[in-house]
Every structure is written in structure tokens, then in C-alpha cells.
Chimera marker file (.cmm) of the C-alpha trace (Angstrom):
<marker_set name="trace">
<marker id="1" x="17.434" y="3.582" z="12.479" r="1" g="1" b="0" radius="0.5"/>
<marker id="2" x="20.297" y="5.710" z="12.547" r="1" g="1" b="0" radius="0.5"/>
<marker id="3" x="22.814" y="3.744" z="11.066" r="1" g="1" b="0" radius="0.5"/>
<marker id="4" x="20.024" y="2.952" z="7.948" r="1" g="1" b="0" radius="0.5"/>
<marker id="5" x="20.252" y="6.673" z="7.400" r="1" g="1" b="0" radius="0.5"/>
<marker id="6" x="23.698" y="7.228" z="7.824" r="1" g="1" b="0" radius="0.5"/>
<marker id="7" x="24.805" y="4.716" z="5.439" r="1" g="1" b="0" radius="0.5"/>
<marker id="8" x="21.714" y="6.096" z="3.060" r="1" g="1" b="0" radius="0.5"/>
<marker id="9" x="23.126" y="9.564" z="3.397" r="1" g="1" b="0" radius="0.5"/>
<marker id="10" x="26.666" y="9.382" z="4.012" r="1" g="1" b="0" radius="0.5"/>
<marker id="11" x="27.251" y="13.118" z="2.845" r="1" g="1" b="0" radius="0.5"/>
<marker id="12" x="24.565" y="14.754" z="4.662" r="1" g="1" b="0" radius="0.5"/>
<marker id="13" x="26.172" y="18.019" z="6.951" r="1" g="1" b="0" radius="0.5"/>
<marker id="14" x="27.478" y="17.360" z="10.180" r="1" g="1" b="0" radius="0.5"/>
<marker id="15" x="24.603" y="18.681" z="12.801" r="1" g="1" b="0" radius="0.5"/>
<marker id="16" x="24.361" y="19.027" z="16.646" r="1" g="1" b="0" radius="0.5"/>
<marker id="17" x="22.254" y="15.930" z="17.459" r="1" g="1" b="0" radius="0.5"/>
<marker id="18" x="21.554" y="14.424" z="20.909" r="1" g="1" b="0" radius="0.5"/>
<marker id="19" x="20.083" y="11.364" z="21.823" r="1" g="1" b="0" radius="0.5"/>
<marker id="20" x="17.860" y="11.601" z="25.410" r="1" g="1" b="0" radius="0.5"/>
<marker id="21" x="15.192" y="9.249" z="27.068" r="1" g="1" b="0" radius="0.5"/>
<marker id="22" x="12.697" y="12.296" z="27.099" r="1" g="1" b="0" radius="0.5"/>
<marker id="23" x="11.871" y="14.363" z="24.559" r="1" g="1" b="0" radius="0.5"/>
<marker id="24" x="10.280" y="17.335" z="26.953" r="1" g="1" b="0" radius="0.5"/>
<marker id="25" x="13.187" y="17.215" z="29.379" r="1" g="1" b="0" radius="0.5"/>
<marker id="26" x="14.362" y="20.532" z="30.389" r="1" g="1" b="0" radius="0.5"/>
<marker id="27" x="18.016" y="19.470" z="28.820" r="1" g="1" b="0" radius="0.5"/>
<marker id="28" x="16.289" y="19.487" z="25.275" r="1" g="1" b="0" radius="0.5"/>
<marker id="29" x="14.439" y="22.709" z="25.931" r="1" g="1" b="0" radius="0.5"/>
<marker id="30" x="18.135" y="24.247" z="26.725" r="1" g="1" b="0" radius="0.5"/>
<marker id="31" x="19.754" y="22.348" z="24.117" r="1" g="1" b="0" radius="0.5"/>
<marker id="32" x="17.416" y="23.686" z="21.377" r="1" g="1" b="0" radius="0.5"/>
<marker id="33" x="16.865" y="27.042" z="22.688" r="1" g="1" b="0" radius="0.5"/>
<marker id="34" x="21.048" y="27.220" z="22.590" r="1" g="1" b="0" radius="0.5"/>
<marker id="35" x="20.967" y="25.992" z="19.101" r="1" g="1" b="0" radius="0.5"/>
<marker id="36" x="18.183" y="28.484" z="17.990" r="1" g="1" b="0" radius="0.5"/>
<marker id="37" x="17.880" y="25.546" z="14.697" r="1" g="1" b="0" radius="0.5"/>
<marker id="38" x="15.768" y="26.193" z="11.222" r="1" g="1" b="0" radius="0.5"/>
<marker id="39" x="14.839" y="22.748" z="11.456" r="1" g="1" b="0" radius="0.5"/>
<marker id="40" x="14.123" y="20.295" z="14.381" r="1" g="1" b="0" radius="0.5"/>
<marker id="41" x="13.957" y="16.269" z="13.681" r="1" g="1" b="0" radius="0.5"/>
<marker id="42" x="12.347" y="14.109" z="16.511" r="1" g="1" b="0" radius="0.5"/>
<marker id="43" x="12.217" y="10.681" z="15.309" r="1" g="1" b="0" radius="0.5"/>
<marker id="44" x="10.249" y="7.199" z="17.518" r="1" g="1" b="0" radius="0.5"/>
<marker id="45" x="9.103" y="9.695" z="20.415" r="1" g="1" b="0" radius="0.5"/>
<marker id="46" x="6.221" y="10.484" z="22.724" r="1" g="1" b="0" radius="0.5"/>
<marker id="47" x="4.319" y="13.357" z="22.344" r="1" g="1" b="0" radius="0.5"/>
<marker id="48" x="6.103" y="16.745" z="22.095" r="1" g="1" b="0" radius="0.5"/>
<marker id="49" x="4.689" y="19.033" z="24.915" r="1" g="1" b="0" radius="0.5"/>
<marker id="50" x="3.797" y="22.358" z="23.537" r="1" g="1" b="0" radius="0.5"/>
<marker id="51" x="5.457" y="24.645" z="26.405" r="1" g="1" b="0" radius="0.5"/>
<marker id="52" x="9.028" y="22.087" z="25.747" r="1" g="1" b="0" radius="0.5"/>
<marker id="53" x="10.136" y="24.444" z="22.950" r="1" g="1" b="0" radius="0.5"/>
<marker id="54" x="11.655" y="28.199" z="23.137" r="1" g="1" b="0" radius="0.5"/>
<marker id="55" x="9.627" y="28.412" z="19.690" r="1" g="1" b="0" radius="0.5"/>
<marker id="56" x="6.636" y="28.914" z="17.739" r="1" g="1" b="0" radius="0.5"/>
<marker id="57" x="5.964" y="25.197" z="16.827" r="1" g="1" b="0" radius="0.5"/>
<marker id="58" x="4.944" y="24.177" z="13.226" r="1" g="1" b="0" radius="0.5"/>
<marker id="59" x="4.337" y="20.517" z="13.835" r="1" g="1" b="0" radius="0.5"/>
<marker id="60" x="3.950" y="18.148" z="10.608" r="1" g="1" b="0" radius="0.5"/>
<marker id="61" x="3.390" y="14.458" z="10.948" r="1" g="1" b="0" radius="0.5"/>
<link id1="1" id2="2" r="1" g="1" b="0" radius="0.2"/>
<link id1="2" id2="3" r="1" g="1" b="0" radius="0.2"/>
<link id1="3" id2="4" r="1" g="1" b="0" radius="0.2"/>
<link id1="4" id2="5" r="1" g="1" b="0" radius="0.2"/>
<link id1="5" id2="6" r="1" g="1" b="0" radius="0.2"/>
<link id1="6" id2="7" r="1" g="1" b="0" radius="0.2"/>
<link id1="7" id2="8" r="1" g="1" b="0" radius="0.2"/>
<link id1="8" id2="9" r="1" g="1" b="0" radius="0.2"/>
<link id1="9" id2="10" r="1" g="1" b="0" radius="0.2"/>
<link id1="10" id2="11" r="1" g="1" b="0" radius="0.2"/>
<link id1="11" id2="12" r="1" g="1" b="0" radius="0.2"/>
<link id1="12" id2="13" r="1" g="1" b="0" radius="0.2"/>
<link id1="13" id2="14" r="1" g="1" b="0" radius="0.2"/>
<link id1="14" id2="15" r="1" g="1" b="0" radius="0.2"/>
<link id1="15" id2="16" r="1" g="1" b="0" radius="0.2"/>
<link id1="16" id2="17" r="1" g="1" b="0" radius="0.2"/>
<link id1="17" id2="18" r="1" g="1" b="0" radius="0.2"/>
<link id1="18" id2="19" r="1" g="1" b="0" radius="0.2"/>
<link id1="19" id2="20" r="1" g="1" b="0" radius="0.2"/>
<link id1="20" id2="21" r="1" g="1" b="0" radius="0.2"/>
<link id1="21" id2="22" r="1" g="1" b="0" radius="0.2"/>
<link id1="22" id2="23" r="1" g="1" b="0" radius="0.2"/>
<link id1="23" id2="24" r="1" g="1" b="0" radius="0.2"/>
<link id1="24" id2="25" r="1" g="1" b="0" radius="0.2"/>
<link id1="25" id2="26" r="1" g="1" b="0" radius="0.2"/>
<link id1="26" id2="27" r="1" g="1" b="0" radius="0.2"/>
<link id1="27" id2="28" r="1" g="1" b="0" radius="0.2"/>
<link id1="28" id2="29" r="1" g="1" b="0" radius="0.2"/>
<link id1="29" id2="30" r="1" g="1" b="0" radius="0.2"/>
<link id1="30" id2="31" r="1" g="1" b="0" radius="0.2"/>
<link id1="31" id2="32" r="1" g="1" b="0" radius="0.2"/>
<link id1="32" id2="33" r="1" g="1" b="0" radius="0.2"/>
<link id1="33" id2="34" r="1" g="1" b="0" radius="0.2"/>
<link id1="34" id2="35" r="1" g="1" b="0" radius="0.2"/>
<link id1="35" id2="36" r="1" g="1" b="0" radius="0.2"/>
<link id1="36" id2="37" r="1" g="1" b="0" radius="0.2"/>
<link id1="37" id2="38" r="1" g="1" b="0" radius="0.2"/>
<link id1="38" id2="39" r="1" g="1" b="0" radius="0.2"/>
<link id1="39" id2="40" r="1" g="1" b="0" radius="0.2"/>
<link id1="40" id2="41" r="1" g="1" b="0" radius="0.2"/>
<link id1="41" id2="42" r="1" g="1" b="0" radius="0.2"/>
<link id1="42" id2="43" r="1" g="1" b="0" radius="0.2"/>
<link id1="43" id2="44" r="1" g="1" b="0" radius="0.2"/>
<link id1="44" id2="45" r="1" g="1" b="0" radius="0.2"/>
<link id1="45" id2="46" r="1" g="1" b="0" radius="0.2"/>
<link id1="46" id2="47" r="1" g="1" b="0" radius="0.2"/>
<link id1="47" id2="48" r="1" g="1" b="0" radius="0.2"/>
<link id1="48" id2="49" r="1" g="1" b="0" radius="0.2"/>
<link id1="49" id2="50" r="1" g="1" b="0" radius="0.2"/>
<link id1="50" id2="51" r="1" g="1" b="0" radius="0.2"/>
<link id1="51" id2="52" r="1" g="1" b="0" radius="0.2"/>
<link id1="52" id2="53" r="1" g="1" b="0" radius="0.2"/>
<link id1="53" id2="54" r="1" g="1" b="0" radius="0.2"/>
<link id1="54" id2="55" r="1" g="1" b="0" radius="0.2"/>
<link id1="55" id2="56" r="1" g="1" b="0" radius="0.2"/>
<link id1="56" id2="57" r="1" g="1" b="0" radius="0.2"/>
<link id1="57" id2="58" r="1" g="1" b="0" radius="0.2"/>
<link id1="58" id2="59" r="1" g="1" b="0" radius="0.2"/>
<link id1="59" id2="60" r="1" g="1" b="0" radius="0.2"/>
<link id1="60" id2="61" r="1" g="1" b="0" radius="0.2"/>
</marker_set>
């Protein structure tokens, strides 16, 4: 999947992006609470737990 957008979108910014097993892992939670991002991208995951993010979520599916 990523190299289908990569090579669709070969000019798009350079971003901090991790790859991890779990999505609610307390490395994420510091990762993204370091980050402090506009916009979060979680892509062929479980379910987000609501008390994994140092934010106010606005989920959309």
C-alpha cells in the first residue's frame, strides 16, 4: 500500500511516519503527543482506543 501511494504522490511533503504492530501502544501515544500533528492517518488497523490519543478525537471512516 505504501509504495502504490508513493509512486501516486511522489511530491507529497516529507512527514514523521512510523510503522508499529499496535496502533494503541504507549510508543504511538508518545510519538503523537511529541508531534502535537493537524492531521493523523491510520491506515489497515484495529480499532483506535479512545484513551490512546493526547487529543480530542474527530474520527471519520
Amino acid at each position: 500500500m505504501k509504495s502504490f501511494y508513493n509512486r501516486a504522490y511522489p511530491n507529497y511533503p516529507q512527514v514523521n511516519i512510523i510503522d508499529v504492530e499496535n496502533i494503541n501502544s504507549d510508543h504511538v501515544y508518545q510519538f503523537t503527543k511529541d508531534l502535537e500533528p493537524d492531521l493523523i492517518i491510520v491506515s489497515g488497523t484495529r480499532l483506535v482506543k479512545e484513551n490512546c490519543s493526547p487529543f480530542d478525537l474527530k474520527l471519520a471512516f
